[in-house]
Backbone and ligand atoms as CSV (ligand in chain L), in Angstrom:
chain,resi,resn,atom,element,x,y,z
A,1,UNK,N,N,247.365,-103.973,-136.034
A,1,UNK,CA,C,247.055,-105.248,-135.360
A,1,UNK,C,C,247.014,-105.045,-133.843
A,2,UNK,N,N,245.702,-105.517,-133.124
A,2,UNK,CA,C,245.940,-105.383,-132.031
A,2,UNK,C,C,246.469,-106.101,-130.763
A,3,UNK,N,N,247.465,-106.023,-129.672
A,3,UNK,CA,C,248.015,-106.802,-129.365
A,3,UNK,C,C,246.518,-107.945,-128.330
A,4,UNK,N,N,247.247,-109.301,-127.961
A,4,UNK,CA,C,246.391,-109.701,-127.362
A,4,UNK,C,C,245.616,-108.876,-125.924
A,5,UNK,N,N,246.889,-108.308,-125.288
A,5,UNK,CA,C,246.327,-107.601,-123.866
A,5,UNK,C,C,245.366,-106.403,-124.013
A,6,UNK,N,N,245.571,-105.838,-125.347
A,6,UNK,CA,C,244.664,-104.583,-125.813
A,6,UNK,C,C,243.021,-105.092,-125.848
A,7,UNK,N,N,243.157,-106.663,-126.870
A,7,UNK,CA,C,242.095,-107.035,-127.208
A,7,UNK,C,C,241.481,-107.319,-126.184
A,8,UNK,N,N,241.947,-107.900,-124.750
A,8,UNK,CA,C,241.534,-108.441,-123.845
A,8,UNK,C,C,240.783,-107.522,-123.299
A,9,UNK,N,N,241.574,-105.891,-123.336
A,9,UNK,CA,C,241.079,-104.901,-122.403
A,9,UNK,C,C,239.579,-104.473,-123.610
A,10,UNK,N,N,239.495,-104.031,-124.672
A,10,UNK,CA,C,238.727,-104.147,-125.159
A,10,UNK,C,C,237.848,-104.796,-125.366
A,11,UNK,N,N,237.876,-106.061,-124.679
A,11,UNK,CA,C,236.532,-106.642,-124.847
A,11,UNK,C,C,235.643,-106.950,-123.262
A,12,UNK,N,N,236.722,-106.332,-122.724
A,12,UNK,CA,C,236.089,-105.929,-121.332
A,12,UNK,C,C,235.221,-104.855,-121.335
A,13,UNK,N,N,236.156,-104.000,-121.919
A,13,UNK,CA,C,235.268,-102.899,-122.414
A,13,UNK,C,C,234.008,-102.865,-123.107
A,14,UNK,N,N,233.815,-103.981,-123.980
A,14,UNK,CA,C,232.643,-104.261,-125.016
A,14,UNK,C,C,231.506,-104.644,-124.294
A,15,UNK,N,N,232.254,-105.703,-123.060
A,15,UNK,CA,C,231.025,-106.089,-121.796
A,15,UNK,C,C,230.387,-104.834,-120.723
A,16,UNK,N,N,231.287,-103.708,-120.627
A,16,UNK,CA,C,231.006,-102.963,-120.048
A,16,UNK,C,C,229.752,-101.866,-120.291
A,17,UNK,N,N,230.160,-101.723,-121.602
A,17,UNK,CA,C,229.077,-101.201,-122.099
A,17,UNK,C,C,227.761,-101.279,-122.785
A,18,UNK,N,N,227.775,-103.053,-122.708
A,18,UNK,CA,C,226.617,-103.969,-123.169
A,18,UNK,C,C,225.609,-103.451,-121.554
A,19,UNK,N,N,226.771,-104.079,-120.988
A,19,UNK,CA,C,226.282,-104.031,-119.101
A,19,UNK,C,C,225.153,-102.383,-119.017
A,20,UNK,N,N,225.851,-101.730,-119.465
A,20,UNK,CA,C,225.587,-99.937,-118.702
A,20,UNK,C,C,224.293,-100.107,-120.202
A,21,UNK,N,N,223.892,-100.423,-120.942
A,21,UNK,CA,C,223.290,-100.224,-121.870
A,21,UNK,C,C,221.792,-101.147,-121.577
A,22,UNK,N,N,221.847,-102.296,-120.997
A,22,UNK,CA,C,221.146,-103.013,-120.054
A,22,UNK,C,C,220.549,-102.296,-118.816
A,23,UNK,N,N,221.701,-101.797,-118.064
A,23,UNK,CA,C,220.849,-101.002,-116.548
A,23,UNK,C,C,220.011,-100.055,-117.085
A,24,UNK,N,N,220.377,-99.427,-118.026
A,24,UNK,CA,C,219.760,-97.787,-118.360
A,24,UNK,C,C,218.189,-98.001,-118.882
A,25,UNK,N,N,218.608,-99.487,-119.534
A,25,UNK,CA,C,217.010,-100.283,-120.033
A,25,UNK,C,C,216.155,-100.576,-118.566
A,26,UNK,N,N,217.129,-100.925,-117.546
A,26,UNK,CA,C,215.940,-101.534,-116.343
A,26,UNK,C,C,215.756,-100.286,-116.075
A,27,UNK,N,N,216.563,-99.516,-115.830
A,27,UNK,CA,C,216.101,-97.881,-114.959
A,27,UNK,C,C,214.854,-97.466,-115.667
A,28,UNK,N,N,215.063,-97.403,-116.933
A,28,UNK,CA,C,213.992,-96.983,-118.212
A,28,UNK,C,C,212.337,-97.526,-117.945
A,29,UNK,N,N,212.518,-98.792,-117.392
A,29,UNK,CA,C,211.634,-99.717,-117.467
A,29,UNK,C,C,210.450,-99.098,-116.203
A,30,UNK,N,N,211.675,-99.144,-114.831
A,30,UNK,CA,C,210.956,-98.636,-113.557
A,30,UNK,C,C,210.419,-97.275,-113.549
A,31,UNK,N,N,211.038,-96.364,-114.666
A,31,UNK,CA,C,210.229,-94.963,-114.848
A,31,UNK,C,C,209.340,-95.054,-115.789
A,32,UNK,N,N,209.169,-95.979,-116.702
A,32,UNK,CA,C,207.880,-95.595,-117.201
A,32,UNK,C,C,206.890,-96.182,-116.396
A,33,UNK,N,N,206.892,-97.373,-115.735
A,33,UNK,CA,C,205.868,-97.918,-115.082
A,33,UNK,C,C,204.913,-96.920,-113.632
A,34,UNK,N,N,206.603,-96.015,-113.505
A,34,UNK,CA,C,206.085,-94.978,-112.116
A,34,UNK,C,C,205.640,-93.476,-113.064
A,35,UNK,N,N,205.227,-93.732,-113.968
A,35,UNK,CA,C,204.781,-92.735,-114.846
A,35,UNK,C,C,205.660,-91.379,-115.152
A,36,UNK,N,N,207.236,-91.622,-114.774
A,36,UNK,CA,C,208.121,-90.605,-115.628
A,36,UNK,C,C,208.602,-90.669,-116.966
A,37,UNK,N,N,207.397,-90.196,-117.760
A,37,UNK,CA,C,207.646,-90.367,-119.082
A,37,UNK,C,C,209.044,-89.683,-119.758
A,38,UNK,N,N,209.266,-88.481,-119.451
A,38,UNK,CA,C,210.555,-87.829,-119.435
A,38,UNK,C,C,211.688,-88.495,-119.003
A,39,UNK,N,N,211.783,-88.884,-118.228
A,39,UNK,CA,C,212.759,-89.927,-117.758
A,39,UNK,C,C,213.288,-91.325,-118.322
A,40,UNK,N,N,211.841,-91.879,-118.802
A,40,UNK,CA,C,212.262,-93.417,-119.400
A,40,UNK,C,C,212.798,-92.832,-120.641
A,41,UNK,N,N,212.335,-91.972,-121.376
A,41,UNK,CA,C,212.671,-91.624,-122.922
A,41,UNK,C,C,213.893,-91.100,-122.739
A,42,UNK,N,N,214.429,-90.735,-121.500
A,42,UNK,CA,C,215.276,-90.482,-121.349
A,42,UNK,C,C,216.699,-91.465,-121.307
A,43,UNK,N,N,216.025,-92.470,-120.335
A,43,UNK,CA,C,216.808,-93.879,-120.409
A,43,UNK,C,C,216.947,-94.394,-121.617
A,44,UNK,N,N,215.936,-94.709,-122.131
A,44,UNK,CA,C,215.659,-95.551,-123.382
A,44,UNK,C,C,216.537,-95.174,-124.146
A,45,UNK,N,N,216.896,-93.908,-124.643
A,45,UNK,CA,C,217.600,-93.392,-125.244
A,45,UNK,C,C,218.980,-93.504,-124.816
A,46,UNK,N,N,219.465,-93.174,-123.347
A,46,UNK,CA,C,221.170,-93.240,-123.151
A,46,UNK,C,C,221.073,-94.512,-123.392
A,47,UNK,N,N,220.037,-96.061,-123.324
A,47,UNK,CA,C,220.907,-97.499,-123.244
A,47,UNK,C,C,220.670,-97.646,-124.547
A,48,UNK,N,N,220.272,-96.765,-125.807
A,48,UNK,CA,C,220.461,-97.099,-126.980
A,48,UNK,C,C,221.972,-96.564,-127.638
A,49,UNK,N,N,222.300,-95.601,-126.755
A,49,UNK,CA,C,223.695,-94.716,-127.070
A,49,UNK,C,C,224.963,-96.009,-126.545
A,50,UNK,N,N,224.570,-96.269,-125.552
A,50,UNK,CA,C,225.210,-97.507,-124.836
A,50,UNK,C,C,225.575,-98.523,-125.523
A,51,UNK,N,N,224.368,-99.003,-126.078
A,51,UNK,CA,C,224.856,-100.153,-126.892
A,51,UNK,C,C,225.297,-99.561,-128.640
A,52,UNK,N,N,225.136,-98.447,-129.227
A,52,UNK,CA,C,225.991,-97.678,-130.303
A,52,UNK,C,C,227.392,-98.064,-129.337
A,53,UNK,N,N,227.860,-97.523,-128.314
A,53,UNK,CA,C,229.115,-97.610,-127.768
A,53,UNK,C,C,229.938,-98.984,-127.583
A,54,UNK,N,N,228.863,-99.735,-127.643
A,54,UNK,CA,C,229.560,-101.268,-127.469
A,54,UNK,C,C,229.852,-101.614,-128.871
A,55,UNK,N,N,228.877,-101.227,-129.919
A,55,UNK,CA,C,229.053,-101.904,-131.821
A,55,UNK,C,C,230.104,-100.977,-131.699
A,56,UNK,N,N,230.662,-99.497,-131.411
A,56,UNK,CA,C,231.215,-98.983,-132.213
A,56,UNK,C,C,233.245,-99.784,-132.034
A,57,UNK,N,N,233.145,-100.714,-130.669
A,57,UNK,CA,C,234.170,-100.904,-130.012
A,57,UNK,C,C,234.111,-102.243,-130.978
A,58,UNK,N,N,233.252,-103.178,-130.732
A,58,UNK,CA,C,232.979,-104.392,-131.522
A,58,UNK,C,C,233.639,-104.116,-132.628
A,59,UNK,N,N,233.030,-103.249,-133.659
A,59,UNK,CA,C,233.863,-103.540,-134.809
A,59,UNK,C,C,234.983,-102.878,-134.878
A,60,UNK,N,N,235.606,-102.179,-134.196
A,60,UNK,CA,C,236.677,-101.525,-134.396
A,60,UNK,C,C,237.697,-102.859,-134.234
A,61,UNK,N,N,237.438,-103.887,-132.376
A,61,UNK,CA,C,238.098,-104.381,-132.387
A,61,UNK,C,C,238.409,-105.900,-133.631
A,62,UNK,N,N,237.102,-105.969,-134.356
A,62,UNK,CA,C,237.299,-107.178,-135.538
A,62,UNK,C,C,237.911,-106.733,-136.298
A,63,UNK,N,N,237.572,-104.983,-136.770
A,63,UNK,CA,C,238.389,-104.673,-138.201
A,63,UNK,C,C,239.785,-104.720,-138.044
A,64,UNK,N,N,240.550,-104.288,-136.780
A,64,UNK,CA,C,241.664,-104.302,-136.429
A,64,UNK,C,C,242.713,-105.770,-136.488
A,65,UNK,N,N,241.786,-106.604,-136.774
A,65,UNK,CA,C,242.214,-108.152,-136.864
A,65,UNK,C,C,242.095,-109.329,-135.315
A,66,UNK,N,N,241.456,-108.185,-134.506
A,66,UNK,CA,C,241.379,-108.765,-133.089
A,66,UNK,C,C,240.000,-110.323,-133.541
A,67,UNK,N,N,239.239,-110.288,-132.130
A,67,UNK,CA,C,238.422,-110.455,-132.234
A,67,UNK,C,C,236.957,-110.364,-130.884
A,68,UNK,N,N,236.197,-109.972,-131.112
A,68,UNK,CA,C,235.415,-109.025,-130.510
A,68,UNK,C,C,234.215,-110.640,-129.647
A,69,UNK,N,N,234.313,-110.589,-128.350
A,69,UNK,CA,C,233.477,-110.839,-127.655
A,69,UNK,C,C,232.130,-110.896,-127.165
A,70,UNK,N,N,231.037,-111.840,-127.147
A,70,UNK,CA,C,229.661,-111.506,-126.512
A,70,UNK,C,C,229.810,-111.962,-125.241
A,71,UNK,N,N,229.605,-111.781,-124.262
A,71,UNK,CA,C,229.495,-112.435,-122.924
A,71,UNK,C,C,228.220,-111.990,-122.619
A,72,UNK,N,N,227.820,-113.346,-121.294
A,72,UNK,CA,C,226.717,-113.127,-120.970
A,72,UNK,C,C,225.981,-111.857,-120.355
A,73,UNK,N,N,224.994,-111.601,-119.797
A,73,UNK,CA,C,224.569,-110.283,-119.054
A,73,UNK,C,C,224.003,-111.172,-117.670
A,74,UNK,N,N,224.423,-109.864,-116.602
A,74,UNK,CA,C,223.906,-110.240,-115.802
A,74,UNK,C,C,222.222,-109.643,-115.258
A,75,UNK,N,N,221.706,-109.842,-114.018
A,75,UNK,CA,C,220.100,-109.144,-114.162
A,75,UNK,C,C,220.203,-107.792,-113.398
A,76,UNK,N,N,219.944,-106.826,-113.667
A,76,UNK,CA,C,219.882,-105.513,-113.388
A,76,UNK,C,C,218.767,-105.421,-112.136
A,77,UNK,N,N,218.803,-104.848,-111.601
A,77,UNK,CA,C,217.211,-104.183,-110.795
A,77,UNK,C,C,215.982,-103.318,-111.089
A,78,UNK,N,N,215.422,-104.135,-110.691
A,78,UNK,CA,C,214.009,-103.235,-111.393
A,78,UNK,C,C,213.178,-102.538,-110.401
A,79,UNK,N,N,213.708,-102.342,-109.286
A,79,UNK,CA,C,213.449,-101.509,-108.807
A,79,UNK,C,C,215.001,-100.017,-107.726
A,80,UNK,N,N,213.511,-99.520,-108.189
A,80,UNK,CA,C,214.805,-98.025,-107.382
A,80,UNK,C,C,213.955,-96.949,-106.758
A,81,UNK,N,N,214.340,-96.690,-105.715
A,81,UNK,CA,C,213.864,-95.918,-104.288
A,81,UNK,C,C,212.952,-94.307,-105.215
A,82,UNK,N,N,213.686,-93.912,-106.514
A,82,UNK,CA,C,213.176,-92.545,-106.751
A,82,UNK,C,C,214.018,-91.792,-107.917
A,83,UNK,N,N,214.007,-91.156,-108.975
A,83,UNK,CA,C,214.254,-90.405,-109.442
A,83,UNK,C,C,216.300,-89.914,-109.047
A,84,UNK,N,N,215.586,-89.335,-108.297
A,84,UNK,CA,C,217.018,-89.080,-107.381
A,84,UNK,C,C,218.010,-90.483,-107.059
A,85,UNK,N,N,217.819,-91.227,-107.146
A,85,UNK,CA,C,218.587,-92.419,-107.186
A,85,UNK,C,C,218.834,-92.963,-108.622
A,86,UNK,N,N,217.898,-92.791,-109.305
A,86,UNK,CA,C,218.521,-93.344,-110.335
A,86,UNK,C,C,219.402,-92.290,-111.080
A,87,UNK,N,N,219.165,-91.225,-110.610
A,87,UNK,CA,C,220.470,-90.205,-111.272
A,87,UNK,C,C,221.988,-90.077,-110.861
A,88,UNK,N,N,222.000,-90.667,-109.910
A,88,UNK,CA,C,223.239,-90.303,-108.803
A,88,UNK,C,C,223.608,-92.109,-109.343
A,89,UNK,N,N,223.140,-93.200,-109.555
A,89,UNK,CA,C,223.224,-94.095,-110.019
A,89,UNK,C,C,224.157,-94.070,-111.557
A,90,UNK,N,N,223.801,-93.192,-112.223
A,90,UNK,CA,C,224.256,-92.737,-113.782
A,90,UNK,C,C,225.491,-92.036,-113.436
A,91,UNK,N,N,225.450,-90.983,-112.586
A,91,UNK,CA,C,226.714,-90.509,-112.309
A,91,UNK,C,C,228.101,-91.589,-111.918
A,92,UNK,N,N,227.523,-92.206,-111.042
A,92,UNK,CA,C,228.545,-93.344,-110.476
A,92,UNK,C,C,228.848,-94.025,-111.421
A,93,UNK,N,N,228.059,-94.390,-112.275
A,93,UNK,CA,C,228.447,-95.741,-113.047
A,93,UNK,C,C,229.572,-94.956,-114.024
A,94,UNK,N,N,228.799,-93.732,-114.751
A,94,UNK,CA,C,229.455,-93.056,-116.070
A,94,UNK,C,C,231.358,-92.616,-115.363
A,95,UNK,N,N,231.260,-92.480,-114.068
A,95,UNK,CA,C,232.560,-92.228,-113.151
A,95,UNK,C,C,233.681,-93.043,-113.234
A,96,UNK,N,N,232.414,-94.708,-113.155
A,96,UNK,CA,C,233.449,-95.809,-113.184
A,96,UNK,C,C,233.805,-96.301,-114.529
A,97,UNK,N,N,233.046,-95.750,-115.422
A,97,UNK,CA,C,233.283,-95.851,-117.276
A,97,UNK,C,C,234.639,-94.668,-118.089
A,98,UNK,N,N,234.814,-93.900,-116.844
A,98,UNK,CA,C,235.810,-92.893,-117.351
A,98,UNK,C,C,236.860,-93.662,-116.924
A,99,UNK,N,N,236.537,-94.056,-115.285
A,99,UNK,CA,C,237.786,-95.058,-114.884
A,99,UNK,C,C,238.718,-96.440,-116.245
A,100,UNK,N,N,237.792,-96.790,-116.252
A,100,UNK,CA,C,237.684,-98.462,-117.049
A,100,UNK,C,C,238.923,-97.596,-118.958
A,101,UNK,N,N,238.063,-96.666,-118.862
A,101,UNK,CA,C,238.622,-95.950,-120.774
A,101,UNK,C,C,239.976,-95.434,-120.551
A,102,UNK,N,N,240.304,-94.758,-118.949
A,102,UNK,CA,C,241.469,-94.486,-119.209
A,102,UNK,C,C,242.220,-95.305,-119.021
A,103,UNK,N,N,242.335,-96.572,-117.909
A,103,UNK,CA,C,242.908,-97.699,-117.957
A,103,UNK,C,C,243.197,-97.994,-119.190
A,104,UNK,N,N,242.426,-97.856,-120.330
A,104,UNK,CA,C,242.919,-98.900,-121.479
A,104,UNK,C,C,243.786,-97.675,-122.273
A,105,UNK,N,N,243.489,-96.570,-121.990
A,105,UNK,CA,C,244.201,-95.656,-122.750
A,105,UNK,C,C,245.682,-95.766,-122.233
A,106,UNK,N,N,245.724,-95.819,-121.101
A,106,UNK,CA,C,247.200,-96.064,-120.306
A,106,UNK,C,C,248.005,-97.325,-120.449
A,107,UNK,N,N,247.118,-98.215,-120.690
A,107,UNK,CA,C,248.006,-99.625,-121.683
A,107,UNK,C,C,248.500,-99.465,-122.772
A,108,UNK,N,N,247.225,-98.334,-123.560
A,108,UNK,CA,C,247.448,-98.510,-125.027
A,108,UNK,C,C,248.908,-97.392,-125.002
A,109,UNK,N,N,249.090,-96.369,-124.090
A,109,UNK,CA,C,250.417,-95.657,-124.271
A,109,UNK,C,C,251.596,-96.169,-124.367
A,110,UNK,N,N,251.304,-97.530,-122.988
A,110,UNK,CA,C,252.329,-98.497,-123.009
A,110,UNK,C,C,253.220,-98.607,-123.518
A,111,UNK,N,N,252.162,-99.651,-124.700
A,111,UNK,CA,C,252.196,-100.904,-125.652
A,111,UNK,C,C,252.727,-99.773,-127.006
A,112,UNK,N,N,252.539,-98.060,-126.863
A,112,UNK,CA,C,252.703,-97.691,-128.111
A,112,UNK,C,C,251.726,-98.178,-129.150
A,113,UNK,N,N,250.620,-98.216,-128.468
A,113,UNK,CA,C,249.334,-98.819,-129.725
A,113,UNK,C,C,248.687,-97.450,-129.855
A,114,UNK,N,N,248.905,-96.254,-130.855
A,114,UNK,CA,C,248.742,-94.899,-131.045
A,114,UNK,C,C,247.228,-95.228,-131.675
A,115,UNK,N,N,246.944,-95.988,-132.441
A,115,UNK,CA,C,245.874,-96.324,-132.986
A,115,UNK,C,C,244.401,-96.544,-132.222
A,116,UNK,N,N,244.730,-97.205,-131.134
A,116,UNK,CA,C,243.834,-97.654,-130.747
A,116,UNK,C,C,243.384,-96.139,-129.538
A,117,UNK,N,N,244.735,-95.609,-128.961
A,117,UNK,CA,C,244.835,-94.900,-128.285
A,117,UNK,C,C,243.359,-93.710,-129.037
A,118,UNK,N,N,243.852,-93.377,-129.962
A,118,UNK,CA,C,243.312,-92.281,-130.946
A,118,UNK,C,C,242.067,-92.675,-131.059
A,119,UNK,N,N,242.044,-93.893,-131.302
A,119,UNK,CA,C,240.325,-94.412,-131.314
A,119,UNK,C,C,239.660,-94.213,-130.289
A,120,UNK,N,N,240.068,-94.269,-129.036
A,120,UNK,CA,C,239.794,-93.924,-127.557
A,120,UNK,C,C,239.766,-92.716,-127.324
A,121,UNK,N,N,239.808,-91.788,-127.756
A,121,UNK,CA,C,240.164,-90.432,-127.312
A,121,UNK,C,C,238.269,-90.188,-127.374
A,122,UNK,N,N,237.846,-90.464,-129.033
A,122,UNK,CA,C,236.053,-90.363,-128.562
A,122,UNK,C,C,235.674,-90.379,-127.407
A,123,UNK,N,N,235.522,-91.701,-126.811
A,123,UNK,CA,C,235.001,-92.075,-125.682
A,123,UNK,C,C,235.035,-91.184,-124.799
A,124,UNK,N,N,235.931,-90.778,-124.540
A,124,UNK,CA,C,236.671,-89.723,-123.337
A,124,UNK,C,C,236.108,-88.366,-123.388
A,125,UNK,N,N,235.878,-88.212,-124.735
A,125,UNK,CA,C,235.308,-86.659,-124.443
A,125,UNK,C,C,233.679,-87.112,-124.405
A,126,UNK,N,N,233.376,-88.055,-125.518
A,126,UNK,CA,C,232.044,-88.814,-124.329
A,126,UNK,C,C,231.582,-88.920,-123.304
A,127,UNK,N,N,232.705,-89.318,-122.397
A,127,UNK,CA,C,232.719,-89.375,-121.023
A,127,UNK,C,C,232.278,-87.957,-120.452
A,128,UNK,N,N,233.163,-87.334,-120.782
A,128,UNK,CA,C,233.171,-85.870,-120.085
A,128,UNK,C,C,232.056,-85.469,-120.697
A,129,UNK,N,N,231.200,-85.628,-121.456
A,129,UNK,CA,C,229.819,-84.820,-121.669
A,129,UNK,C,C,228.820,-86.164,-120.765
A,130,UNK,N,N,228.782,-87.201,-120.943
A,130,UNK,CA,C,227.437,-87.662,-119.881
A,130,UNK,C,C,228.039,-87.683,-118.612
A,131,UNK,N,N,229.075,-87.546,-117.985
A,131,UNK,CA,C,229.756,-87.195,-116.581
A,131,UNK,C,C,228.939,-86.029,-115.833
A,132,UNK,N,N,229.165,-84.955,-117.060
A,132,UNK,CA,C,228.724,-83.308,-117.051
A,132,UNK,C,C,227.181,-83.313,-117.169
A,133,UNK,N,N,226.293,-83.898,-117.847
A,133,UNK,CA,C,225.178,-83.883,-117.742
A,133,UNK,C,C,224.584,-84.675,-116.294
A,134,UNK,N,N,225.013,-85.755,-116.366
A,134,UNK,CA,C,224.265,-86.409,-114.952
A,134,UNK,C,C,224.508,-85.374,-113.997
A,135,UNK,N,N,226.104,-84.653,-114.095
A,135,UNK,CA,C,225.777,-84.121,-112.274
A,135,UNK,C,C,225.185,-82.943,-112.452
A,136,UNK,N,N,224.822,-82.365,-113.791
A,136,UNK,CA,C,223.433,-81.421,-113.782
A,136,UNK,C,C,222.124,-81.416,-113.538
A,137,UNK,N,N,221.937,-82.605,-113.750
A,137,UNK,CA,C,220.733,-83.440,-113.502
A,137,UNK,C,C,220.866,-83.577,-112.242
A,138,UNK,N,N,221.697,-83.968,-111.113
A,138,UNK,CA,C,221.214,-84.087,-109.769
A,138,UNK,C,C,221.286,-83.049,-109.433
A,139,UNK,N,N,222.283,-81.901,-109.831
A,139,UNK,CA,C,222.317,-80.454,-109.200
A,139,UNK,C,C,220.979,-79.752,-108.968
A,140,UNK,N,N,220.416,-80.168,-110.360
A,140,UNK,CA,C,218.645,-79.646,-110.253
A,140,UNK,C,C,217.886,-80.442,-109.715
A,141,UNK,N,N,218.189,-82.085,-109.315
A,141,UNK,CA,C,216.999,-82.290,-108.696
A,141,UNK,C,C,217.197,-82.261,-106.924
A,142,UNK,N,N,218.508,-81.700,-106.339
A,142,UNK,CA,C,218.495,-81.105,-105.205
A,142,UNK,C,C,218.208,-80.002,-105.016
A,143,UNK,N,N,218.320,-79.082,-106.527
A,143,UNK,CA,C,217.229,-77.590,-106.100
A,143,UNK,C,C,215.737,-77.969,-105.823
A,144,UNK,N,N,215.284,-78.802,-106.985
A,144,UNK,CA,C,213.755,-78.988,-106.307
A,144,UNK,C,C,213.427,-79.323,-105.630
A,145,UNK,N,N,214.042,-80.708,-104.496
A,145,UNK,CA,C,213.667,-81.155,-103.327
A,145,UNK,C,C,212.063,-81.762,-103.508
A,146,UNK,N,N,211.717,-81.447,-102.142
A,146,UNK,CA,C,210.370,-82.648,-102.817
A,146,UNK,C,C,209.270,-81.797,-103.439
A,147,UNK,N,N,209.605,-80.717,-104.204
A,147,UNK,CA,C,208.880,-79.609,-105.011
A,147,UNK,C,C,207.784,-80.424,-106.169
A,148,UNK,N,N,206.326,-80.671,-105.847
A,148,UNK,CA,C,205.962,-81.601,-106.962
A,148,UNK,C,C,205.764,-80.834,-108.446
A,149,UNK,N,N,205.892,-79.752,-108.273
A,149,UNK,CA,C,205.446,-78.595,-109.680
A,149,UNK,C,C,206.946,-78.537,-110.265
A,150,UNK,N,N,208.201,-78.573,-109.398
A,150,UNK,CA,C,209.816,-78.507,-109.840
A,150,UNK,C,C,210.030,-79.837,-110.403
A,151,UNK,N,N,209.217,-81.391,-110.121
A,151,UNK,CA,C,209.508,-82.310,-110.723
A,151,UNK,C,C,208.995,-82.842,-112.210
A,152,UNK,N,N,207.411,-82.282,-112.122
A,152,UNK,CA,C,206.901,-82.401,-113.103
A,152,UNK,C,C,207.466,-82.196,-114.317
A,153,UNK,N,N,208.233,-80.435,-113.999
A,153,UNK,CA,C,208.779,-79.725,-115.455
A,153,UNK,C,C,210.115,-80.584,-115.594
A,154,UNK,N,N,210.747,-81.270,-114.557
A,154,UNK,CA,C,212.134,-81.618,-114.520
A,154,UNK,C,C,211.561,-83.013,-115.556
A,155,UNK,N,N,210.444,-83.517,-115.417
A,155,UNK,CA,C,210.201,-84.784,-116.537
A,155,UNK,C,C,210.066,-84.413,-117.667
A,156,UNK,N,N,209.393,-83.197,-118.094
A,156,UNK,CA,C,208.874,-82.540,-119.240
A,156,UNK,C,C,210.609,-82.087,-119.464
A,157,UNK,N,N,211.213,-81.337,-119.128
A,157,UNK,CA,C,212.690,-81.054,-119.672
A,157,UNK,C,C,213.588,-82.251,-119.928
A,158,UNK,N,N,213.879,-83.530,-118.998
A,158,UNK,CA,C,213.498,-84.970,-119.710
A,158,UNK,C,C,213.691,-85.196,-121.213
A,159,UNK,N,N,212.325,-85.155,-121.547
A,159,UNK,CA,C,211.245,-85.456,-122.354
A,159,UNK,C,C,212.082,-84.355,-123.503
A,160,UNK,N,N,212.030,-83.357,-123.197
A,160,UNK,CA,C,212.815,-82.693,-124.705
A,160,UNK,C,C,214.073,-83.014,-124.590
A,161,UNK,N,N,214.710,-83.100,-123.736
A,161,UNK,CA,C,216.422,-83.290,-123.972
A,161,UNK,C,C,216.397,-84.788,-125.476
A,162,UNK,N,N,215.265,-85.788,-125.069
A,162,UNK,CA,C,215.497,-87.110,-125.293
A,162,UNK,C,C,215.615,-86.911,-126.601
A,163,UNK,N,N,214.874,-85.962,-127.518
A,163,UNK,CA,C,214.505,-85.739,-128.676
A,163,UNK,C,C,215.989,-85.626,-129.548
A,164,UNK,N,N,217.094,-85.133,-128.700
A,164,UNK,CA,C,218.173,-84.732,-129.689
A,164,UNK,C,C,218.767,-85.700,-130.529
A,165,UNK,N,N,219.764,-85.620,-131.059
A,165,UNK,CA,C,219.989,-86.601,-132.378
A,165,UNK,C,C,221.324,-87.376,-130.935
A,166,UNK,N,N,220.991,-88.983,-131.307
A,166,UNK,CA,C,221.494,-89.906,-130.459
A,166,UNK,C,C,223.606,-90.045,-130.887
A,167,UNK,N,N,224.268,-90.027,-130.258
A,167,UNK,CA,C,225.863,-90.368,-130.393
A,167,UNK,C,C,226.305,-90.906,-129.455
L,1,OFO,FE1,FE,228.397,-93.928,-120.798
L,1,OFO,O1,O,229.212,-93.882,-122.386
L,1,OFO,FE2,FE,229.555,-95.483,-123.069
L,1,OFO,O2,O,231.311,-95.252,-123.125
């Protein structure tokens, strides 16, 4: 059973990742229109992982006897300066999503809620793999600089990453 302050933090959590599952859709939106096909499929894909991350919290927190939250969304931006911004954008956010998971992991030690704790542990090594990918992704797109033949392939590499099986 989960306590009320757990549920509370969890369904912050549920908004959080509705939220990050939304931006990744506007980011998605502004690269396909600027013709980075590699990129939107790229988006498209993390704000479909995003919102897997919000159902997988949703029902954990109903089955648990809690009860699981919709709140509204707010409007994202649809526009962004470049490539390079919207990556360093993913980094920050996924930074402040490691922040937000261990907070609740550090309640849940508290409270002695081992359960929920354990359920959280996913996330975390989650974390640490799209943490680790975004700042690879900017690492390479400060090697290319304004290289237009280094960006092209950087959409086309994109474009295959997107293909892998979604978690
Ligand atoms: Fe960015 O991964 Fe969800 O939690």
């Amino acid at each position: 059973m989960l306590s009320k302050k757990i549920n509370a933090l969890l369904n912050e959590q549920i908004a959080s990742e509705a939220a990050a599952s939304a931006y990744y859709l506007a980011m998605a939106s502004w690269a396909q229109a600027h013709g980075y096909n590699g990129l939107s499929q790229f988006l498209y894909r993390h704000s479909d992982e995003e919102r897997m991350h919000m159902l997988k919290l949703f029902h954990f927190v109903n089955d648990r006897g809690g009860f699981s939250e919709v709140r509204a969304q707010k409007t994202f931006p649809s526009n962004y300066k470049s490539i390079h911004q919207i990556v360093e954008q993913i980094l920050k956010h996924e930074v402040k999503v490691t922040g937000e998971i261990n907070k609740i992991v550090d309640a849940c030690l508290k409270e002695r809620d081992y359960t929920t704790n354990n359920f959280l542990q996913w996330y975390l090594a989650e974390q640490i793999e799209e943490e680790t990918l975004a700042q690879s992704l900017l690492d390479k797109l400060n090697l290319i600089g304004n290289d237009k033949g280094g960006m092209y392939q950087f959409d086309r590499d994109l474009e295959e990453l997107s293909k892998a099986k979604i978690e």
